[in-house]
N, C-alpha and C positions, 0 to 999 in steps of 0.2 A: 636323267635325260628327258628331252621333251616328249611326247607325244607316247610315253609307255606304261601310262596306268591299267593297271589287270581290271581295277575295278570299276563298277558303272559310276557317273554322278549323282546318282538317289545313293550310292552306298557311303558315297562321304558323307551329303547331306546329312543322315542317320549317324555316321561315326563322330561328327562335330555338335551337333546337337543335342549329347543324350541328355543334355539338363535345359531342357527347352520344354515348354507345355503352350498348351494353347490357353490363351488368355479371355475370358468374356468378357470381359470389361473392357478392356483396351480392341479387342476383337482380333488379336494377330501372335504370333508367336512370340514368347518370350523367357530369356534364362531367367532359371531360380534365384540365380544372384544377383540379376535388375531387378526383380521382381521384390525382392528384400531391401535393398538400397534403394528402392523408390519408395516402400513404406518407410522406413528410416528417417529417409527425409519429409515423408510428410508428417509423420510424428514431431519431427523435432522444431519444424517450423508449424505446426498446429495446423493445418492444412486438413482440417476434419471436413472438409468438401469432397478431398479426392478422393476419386475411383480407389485407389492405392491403401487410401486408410479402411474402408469399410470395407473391402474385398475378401468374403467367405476363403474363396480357393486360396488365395493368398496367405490366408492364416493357416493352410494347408501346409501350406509351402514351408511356412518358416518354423511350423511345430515340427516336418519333420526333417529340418535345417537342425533344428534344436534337438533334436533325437527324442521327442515323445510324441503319442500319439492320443 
């Protein structure tokens, strides 16, 4: 039914989100799993300019996508 959510809107915000990080490069919120598929693709098109390929946090991201640390 419309209009009978218990919960605030910041609590979905946070329940739809939990793989969201803040991004410095790009400067705005983003899932782990664009954040992967945008290195991916600049990998594969050689795109060694992007933000995406040389991105410290990003290599964060996908080593612990990859389960090491």
């Amino acid at each position: 039914m419309r209009g009978t959510q218990s919960d605030s809107p910041d609590v979905f915000k946070s329940k739809a989100c939990t793989s969201c990080f803040y991004c410095r490069a790009r400067r705005r919120e983003v899932e782990k799993t664009a954040c992967i598929d945008d290195f991916v693709t600049a990998n594969a098109f050689e795109h060694k300019r992007s933000a995406c390929f040389r991105c410290h946090q990003g290599r964060k991201v996908r080593e612990e996508f990859a389960g090491t640390n």
